[in-house]
N, C-alpha and C positions, 0 to 999 in steps of 0.2 A: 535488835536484830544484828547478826553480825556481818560484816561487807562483805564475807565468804557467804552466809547463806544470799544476799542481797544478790550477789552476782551469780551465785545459780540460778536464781529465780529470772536473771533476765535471760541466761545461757537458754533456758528451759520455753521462756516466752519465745527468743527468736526463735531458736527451732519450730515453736510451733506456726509462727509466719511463714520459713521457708516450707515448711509442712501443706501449706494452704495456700502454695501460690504467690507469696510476694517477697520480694528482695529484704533485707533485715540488716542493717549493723549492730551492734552495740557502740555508744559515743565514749571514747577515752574521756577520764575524769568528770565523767558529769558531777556535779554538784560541787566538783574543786575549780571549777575556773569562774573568773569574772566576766565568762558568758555565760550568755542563756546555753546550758546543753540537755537534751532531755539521754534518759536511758539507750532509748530504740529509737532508732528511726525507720521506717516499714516504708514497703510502697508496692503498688502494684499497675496495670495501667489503666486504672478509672480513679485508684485514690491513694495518696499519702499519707502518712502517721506520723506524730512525734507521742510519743509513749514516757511517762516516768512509773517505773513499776514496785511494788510494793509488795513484801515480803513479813508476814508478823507469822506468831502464833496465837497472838490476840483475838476479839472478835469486834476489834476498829483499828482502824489505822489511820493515824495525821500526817496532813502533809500541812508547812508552812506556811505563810501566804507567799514570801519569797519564791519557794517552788511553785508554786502555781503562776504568778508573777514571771517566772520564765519562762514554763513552759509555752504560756499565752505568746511571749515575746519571741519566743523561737518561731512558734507555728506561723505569728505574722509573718516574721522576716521570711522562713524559707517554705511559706503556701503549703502548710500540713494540717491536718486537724487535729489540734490535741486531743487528747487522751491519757486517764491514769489506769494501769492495770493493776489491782488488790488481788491477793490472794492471800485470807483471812486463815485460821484455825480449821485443819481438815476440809476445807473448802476449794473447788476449782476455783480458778483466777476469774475475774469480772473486770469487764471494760467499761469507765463510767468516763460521761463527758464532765468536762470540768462544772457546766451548769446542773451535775444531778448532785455532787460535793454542798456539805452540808459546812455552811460557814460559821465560825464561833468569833468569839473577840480578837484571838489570836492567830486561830486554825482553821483549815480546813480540815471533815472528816469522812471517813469511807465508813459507816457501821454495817454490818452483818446483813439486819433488815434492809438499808440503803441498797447495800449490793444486791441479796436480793428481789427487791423491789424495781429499783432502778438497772441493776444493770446489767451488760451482756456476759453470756456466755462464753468461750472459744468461738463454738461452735457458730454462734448466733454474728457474732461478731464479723466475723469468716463471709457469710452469706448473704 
């Protein structure tokens, strides 16, 4: 995926936060610093988000453990609940908690089914 498509995909996400109600940044440099930073951070006044969002045309997508490893460490430090956003091949975006993430030796993974199965909608997410 390329960081131009990676960063429309969050441009596209916040919007759809501000869309439904809750505040949204995108974080400068995520994944380039030697802190924890996730993509989005969202909030509204009953609940906070820290989001790292996912962009393929694939029909899975890996995150490393590293990335999960910070987003866990983000949300402690600043009381959010994490969250990853996928949005696979022709598919709307899905909100999956980091416990619905399918663990391998190396990776975590979002597959198709996963998100399907597991996880939320915009819509659902929103509500």
């Amino acid at each position: 995926m390329s960081k131009a498509k990676g960063s429309k995909g969050e441009r596209d996400l916040m919007k759809f936060f501000w869309e439904n109600g809750w505040a949204c940044v995108r974080s400068a440099g995520s994944g380039s610093t030697s802190f924890p930073s996730p993509d989005l951070i969202a909030g509204n006044k009953i609940r906070r988000v820290a989001v790292e969002c996912k962009v393929t045309k694939d029909d899975s997508k890996y995150f490393t453990k590293d990335e999960i490893r910070q987003l866990r460490a983000f949300s402690d430090y600043f009381g959010t609940e994490p969250w990853v956003a996928v949005k696979l091949s022709k598919e709307p975006w899905y909100f999956l908690s980091l416990d619905d993430l399918k663990e391998t030796d190396k990776n975590f993974v979002a597959t198709l089914s996963l998100c399907r199965t597991n996880g939320l909608l915009t819509e659902e997410f929103f509500s």
